[in-house]
C-alpha positions as CSV (number, residue, x, y, z in Angstrom):
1,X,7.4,29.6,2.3
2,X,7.7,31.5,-1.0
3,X,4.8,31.9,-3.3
4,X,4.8,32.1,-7.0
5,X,2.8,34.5,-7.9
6,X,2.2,35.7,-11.7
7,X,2.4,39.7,-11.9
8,X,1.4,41.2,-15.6
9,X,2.5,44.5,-15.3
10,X,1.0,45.6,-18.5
11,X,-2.6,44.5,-17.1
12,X,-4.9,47.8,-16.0
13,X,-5.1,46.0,-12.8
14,X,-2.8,47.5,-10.2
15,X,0.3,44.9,-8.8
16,X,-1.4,44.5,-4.9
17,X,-5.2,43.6,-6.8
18,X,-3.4,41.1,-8.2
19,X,-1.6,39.6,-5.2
20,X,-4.6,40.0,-3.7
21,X,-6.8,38.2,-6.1
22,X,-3.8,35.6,-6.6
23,X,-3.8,34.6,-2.5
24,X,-7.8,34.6,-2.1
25,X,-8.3,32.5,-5.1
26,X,-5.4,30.0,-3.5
27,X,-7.3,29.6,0.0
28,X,-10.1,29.6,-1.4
29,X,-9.4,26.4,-3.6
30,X,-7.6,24.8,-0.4
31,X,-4.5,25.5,-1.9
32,X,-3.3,27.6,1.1
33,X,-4.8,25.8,4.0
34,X,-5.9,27.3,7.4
35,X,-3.0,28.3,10.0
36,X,-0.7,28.4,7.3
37,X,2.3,31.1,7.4
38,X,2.3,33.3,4.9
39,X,5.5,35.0,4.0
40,X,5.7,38.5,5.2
41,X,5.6,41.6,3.2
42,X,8.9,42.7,2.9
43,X,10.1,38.6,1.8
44,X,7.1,38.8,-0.7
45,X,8.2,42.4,-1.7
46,X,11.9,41.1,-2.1
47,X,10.4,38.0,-4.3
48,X,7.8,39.6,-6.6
49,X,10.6,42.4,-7.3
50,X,7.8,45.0,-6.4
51,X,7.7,48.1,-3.5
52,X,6.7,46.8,0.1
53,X,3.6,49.1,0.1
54,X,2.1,46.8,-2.9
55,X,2.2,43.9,-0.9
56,X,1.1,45.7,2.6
57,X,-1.8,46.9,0.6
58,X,-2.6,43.3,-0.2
59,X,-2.4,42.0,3.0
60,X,-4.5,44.6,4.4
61,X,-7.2,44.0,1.9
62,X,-7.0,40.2,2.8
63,X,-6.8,40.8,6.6
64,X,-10.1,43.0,6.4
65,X,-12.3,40.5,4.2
66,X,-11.0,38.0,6.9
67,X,-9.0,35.4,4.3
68,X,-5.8,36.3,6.6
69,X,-5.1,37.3,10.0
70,X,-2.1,39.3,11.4
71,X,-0.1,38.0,14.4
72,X,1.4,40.6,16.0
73,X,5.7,39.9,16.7
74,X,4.7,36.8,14.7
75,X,3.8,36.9,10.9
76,X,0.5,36.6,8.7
77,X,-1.4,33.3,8.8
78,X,-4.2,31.9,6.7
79,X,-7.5,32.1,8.7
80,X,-9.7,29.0,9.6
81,X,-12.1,29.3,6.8
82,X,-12.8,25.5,6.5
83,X,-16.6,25.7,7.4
84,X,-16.7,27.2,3.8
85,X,-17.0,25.8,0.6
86,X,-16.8,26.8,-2.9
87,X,-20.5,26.6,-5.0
88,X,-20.8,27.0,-8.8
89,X,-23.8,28.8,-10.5
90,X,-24.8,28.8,-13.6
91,X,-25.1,32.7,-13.7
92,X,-23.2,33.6,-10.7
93,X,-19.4,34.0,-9.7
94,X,-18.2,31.4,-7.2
95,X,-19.9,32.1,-3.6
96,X,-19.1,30.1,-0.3
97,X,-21.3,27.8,1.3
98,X,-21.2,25.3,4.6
99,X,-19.4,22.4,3.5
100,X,-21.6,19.0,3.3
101,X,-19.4,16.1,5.3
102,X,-20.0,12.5,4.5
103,X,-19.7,9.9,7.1
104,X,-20.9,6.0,6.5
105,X,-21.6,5.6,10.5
106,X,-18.4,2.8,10.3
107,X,-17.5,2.3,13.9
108,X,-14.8,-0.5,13.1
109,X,-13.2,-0.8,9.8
110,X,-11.9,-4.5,9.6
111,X,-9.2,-3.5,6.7
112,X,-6.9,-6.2,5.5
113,X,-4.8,-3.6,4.6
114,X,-3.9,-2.3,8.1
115,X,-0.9,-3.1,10.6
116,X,-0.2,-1.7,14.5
117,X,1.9,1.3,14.1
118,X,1.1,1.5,17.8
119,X,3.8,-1.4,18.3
120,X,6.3,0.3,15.9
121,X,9.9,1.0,17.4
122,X,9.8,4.7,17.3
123,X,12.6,4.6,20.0
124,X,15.2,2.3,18.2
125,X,14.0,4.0,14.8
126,X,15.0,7.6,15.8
127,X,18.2,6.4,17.8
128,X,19.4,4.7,14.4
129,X,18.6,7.7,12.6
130,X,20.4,10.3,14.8
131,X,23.3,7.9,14.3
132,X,23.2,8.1,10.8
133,X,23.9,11.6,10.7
134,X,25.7,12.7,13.9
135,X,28.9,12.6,12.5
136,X,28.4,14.8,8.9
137,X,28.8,12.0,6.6
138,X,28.4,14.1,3.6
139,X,28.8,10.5,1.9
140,X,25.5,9.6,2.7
141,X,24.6,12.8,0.7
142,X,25.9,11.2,-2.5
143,X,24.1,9.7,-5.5
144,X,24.9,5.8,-4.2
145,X,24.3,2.4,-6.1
146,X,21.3,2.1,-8.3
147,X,20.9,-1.0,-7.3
148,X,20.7,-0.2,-3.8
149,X,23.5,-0.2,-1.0
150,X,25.7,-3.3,-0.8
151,X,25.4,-3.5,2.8
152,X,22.1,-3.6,3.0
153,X,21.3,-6.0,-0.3
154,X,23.6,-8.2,1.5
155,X,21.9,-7.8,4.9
156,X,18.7,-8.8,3.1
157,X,20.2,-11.5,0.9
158,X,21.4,-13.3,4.7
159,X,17.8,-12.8,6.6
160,X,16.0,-14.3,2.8
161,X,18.4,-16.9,3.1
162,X,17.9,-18.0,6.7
163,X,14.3,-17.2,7.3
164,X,13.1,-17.6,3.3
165,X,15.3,-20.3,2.2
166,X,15.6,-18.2,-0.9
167,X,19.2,-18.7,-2.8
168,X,20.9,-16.2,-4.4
169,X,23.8,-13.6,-4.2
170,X,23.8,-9.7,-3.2
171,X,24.4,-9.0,-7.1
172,X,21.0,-10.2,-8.0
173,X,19.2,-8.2,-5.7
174,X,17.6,-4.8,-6.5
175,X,16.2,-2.7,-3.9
176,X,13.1,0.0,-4.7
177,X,10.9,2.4,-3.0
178,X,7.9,0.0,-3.0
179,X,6.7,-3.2,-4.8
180,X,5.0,-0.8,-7.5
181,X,8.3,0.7,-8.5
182,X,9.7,-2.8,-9.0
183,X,7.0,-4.1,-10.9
184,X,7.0,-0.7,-13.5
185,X,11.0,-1.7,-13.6
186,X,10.7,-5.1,-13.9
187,X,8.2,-4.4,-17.0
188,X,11.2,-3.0,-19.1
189,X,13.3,-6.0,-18.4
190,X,10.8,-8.4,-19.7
191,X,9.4,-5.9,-22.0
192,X,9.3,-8.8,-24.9
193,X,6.6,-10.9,-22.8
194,X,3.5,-9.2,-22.8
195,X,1.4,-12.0,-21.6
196,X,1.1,-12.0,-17.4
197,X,-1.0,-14.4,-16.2
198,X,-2.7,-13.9,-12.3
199,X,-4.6,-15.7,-9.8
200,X,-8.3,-14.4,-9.9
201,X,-9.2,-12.9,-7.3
202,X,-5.7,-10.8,-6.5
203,X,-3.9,-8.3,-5.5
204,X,-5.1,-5.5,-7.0
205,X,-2.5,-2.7,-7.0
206,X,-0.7,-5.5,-8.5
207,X,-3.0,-5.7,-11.4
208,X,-3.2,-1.9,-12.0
209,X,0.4,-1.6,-12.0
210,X,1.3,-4.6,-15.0
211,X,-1.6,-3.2,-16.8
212,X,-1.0,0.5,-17.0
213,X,2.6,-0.8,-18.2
214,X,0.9,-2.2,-21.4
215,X,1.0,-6.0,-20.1
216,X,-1.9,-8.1,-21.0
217,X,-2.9,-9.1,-17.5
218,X,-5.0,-12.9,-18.2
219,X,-7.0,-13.8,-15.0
220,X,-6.8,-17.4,-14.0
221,X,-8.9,-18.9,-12.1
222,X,-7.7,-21.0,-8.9
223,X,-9.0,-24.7,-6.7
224,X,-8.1,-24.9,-3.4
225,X,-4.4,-25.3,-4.0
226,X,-3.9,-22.0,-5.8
227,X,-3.5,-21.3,-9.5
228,X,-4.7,-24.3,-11.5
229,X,-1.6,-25.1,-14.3
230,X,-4.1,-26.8,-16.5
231,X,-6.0,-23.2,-17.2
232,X,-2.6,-21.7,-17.2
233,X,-1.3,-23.5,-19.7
234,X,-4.2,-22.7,-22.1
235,X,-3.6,-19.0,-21.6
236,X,-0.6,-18.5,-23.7
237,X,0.8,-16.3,-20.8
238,X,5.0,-16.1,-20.8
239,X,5.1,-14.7,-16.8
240,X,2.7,-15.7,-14.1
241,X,2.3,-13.5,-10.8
242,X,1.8,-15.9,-8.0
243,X,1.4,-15.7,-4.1
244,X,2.8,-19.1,-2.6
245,X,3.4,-18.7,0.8
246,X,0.0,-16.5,1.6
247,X,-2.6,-16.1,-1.5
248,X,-4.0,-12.6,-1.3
249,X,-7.0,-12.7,-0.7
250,X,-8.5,-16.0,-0.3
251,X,-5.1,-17.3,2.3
252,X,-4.1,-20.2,0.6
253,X,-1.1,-22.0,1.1
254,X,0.0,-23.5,-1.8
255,X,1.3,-27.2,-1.5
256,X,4.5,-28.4,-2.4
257,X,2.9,-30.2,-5.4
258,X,1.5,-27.6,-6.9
259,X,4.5,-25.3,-6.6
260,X,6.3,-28.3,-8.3
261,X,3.9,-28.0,-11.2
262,X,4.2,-24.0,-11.7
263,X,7.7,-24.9,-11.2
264,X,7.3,-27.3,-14.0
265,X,4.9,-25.0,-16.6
266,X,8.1,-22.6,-16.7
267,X,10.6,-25.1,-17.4
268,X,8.7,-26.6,-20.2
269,X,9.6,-23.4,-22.8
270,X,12.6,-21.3,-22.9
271,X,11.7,-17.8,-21.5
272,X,8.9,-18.4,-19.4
273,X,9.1,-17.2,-15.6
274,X,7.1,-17.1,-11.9
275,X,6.7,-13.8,-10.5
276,X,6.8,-14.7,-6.4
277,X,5.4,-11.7,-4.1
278,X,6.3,-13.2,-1.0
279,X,4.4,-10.2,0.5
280,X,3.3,-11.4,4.5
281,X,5.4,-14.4,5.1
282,X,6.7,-13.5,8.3
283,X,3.2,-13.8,10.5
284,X,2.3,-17.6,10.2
285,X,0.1,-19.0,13.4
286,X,-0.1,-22.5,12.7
287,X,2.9,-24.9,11.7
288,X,6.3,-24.1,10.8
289,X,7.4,-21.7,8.1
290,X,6.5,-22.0,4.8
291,X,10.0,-21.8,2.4
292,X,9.9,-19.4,-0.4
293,X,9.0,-21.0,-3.9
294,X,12.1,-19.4,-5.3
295,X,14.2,-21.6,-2.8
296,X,12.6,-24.7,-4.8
297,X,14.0,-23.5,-8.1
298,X,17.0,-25.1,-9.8
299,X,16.3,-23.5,-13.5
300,X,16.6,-19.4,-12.5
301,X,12.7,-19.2,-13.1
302,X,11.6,-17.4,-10.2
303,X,11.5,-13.3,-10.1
304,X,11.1,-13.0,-5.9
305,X,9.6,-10.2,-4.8
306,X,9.4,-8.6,-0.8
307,X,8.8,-5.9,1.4
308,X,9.1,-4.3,4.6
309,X,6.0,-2.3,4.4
310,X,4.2,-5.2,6.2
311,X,6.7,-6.3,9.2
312,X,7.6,-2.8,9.9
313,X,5.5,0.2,8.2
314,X,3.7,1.1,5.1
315,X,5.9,4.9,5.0
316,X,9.3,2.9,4.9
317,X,8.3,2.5,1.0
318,X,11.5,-0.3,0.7
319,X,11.2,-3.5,-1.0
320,X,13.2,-5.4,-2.6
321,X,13.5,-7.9,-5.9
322,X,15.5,-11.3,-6.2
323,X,16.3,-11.6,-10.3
324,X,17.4,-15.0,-12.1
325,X,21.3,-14.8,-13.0
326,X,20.0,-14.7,-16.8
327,X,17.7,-11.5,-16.4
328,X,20.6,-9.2,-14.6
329,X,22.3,-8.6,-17.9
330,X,18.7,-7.7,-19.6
331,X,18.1,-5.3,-15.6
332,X,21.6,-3.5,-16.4
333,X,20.9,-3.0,-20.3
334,X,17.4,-1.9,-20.1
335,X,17.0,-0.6,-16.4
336,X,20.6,-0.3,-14.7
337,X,20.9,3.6,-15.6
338,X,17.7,4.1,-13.2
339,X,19.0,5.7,-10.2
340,X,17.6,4.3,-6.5
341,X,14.4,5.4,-5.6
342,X,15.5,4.7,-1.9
343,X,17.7,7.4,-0.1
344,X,20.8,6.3,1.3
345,X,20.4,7.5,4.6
346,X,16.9,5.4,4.8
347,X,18.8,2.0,3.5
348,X,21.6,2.9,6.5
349,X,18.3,3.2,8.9
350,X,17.1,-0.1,7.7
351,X,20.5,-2.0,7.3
352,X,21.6,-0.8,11.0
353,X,17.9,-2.3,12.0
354,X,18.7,-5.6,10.3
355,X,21.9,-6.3,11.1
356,X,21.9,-5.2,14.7
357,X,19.0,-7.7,15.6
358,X,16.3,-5.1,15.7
359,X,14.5,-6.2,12.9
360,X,14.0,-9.9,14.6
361,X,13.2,-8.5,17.8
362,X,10.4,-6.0,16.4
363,X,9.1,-9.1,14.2
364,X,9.1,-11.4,17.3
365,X,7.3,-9.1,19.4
366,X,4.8,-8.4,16.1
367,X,4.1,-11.8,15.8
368,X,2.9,-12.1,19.8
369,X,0.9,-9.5,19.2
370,X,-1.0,-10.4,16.4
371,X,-1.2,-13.7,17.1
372,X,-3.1,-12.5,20.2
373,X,-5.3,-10.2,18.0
374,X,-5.6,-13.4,15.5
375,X,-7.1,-15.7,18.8
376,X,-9.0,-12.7,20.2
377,X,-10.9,-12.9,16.5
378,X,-11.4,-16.4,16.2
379,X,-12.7,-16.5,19.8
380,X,-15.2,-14.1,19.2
381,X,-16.4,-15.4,16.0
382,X,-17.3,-18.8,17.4
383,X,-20.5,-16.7,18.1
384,X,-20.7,-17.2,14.2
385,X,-19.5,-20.3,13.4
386,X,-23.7,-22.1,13.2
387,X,-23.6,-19.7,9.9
388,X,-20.0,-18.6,8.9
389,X,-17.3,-21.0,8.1
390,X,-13.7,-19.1,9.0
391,X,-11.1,-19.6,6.1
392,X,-7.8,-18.9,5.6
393,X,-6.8,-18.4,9.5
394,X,-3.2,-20.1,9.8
395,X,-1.4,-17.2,8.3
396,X,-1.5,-13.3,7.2
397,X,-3.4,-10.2,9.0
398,X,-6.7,-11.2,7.5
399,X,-9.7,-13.8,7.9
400,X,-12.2,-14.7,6.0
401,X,-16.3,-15.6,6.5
402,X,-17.9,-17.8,3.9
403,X,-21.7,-18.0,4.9
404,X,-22.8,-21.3,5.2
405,X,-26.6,-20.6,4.2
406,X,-27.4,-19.7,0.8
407,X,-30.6,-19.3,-0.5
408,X,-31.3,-21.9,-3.1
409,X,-32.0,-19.5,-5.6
410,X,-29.4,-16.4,-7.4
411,X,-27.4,-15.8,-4.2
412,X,-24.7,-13.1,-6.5
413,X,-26.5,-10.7,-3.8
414,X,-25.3,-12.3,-0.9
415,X,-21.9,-10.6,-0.6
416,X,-23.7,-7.5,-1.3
417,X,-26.0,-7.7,1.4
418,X,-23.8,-8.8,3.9
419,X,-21.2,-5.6,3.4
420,X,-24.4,-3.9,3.3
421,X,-26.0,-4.8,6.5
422,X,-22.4,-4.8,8.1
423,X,-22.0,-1.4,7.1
424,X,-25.7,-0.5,8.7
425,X,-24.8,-2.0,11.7
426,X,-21.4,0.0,12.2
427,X,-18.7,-2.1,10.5
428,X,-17.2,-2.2,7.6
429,X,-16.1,-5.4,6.3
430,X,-15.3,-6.6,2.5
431,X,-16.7,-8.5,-0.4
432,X,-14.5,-11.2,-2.1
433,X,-15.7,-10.3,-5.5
434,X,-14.0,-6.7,-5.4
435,X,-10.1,-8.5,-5.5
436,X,-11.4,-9.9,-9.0
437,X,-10.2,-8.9,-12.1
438,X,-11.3,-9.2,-15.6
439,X,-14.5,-11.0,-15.8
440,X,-14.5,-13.6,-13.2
441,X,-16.8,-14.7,-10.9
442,X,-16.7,-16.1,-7.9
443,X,-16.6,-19.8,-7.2
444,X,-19.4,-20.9,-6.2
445,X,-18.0,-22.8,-2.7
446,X,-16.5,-18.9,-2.4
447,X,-19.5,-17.0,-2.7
448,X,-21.2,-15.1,0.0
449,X,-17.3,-14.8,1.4
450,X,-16.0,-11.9,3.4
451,X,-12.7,-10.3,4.6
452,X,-12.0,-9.4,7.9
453,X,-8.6,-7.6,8.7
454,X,-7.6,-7.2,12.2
455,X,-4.2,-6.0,12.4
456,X,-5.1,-2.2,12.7
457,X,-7.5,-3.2,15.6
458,X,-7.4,-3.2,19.7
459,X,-8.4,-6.3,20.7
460,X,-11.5,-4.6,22.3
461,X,-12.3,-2.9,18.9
462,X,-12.2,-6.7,17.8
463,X,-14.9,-7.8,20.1
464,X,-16.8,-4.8,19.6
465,X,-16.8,-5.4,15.8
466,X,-17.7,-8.9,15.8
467,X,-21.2,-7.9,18.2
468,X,-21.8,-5.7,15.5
469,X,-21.5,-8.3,12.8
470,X,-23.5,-10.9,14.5
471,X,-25.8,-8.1,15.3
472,X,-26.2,-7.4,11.9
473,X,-26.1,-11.1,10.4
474,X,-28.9,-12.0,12.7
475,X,-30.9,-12.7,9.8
476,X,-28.5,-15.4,8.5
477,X,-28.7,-18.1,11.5
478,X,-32.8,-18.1,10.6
């Protein structure tokens, strides 16, 4: 490692004080972390353009004091000095005290966020990428398409098409390192519609992203089919970001009817579109699968959004946007000149993984086992079900508890005290109210509602967090 390390020769301060000062004050701060190796004396020397003996003198003064230790035949390494901590005083330099270390006393965390990455192909991951670059491709090494790689938009554009039902060519398909990066591009191509309408609750990151682009983000609020077109229409919104297949959070499905109608609120004036974030489609327990919404559209209405962050991992950071034939000559004006965010030798990884059948092998055997972790939950909750009704349990890695007592009175608490009193017991579960935006509030048949994720979770972490709930909600069946 090289360090960059500011010398004023003109300061009365000799060079190896400095260098001295300069490394302390950097593991102090965490900047330099324990068993970290430090460049030896003579690189330093070479690199600061000063006498070996400068920097020697620094690293003795930093051995002695203990902020560095010397390894003989091996280099100098930052020393474990992790049990301290910085303190500030109003009339003293910085000292170092024991750190303080915060734990909640959360046994099982029942994230909706998590997946297995004990089930992902490690094997078959690093054989592709070995592949990749056995042979020196210095190809791969090259600035590529900004839209992506062909081969792989057209691998995605075939497994859309047969497992999605989504229509459209290779062309109009725009790969990006994450759904975040999309949205922030997809802001510049419909930078003349400022008005983005979104189901309340929903996904947050979602929300932070189309607001910190300057969008007026209008909450809408949803019935049991998904977003109501009646309050849409009254919001004077020109886009509207819609989940379909798998509403995050509350699980709805969204009937063919109402689909028709969003699909219908576009059509009605020139410029208005459906943002689709088809985000968890692939894990569906009950029924056959639900076809994408954009597969339904005959007027080029429908901006599809997907990832693989879900089916595979998180770190892949690729998904991928459908656009309408009439927005790719607004992507290439206004966004074209962006370069992939995606390396090329990370699309090969994932186009070899598509198109040599891994992809639906890992997403069969992902489905087995969360539909085995999805049973294992429901099985164990039926130790609930007196005082919790289960919602939203035919698709997705998440459930969801609505209690079925409330108190006749102000029951805005009831969330609270149920996260509360989880979090007491051991587990950590989570309040409906924090996916709203704006300021909604929850429905009334919704309040007192819970999520409980279950992807990240053996299935005996699963048991043992639901005797901890019901342990903890023992107050609810009285």
């Amino acid at each position: 490692m090289e360090l960059m390390i500011p010398l004023n020769v003109r300061a009365p301060q000799p060079l190896y004080e400095q260098i001295y000062e300069y490394i302390k004050s950097e593991i102090k701060s965490g900047s330099l972390k324990s068993g970290m190796r430090l460049p030896s004396t003579r690189t330093l020397a070479e690199h600061l353009k000063v006498s070996r003996s400068t920097t020697q003198l620094a690293y003795d003064q930093l051995c002695s004091e203990g902020y560095v230790e010397s390894v003989p035949c091996r280099g100098y390494f930052v020393s474990q000095i992790d049990d301290l901590l910085i303190m500030r005083h109003e009339h003293m330099p910085e000292i170092l005290i024991p750190p303080v270390e915060e734990k909640d006393g959360c046994e099982i965390d029942f994230s909706p966020r998590g997946i297995d990455l004990n089930s992902f192909p490690f094997q078959t991951w690093r054989k592709i990428s070995k592949n990749t670059l056995i042979d020196d491709n210095r190809e791969m090494f090259a600035a590529g398409d900004r839209q992506g790689e062909g081969p792989l938009r057209e691998a995605i554009r075939d497994y859309l098409h047969s497992a999605r039902g989504v229509n459209c060519s290779a062309e109009q398909i725009v790969v990006g390192a994450g759904s975040e990066y999309l949205l922030m591009l997809l802001g510049q191509v419909l930078d003349d519609r400022k008005i983005i309408a979104m189901e309340n609750p929903t996904y947050k990151q979602a929300y932070r992203v189309l607001e910190s682009i300057g969008r007026n983000v209008v909450p809408v609020a949803m019935d049991s089919q998904g977003m109501n077109p009646e309050k849409l229409e009254g919001t004077q919104a020109q886009v509207a970001y819609i989940m379909p297949s798998h509403q995050y959070p509350t699980g709805i499905v969204m009937p063919v009817k109402r689909r028709q109608e969003l699909l219908s609120w576009a059509y009605r004036e020139e410029g208005r579109y459906l943002i689709e974030d088809d985000y968890d489609s692939e894990f569906r327990y009950r029924g056959k699968p639900v076809p994408a919404l954009q597969g339904m559209d005959t007027g080029e209405r429908v901006i599809y959004l997907g990832t693989f962050s879900k089916s595979i991992a998180p770190a892949i950071r690729i998904s991928y946007m459908v656009l309408p034939v009439p927005l790719l000559k607004k992507y290439r004006e206004k966004a074209g000149f962006y370069a992939s965010t995606v390396s090329r030798i990370d699309q090969n990884i994932l186009y070899r993984f598509l198109v040599d059948g891994h992809y639906e092998r890992h997403l069969n055997r992902m489905r087995a086992i969360y539909k085995s972790k999805h049973d294992r939950l429901l099985a164990e909750l039926r130790q609930l079900e007196g005082t919790f009704e289960v919602r939203g349990e035919f698709a997705g890695l998440h459930i969801l508890l609505t209690a079925r007592n409330k108190p006749d009175g102000d029951i805005g608490n009831l969330e609270q005290d149920l996260t509360e009193a989880a979090l007491k017991a051991g587990a950590r579960v989570y309040g409906l109210s924090s996916w709203l935006i704006g300021d909604g509030e929850v429905p009334k048949e919704w309040q007192g509602t819970v999520a409980l994720g279950y992807a990240n979770l053996t299935e005996k972490e699963i048991e043992r967090g639901v005797g901890l709930l019901k342990k903890a909600w023992s107050y609810q069946a009285s």
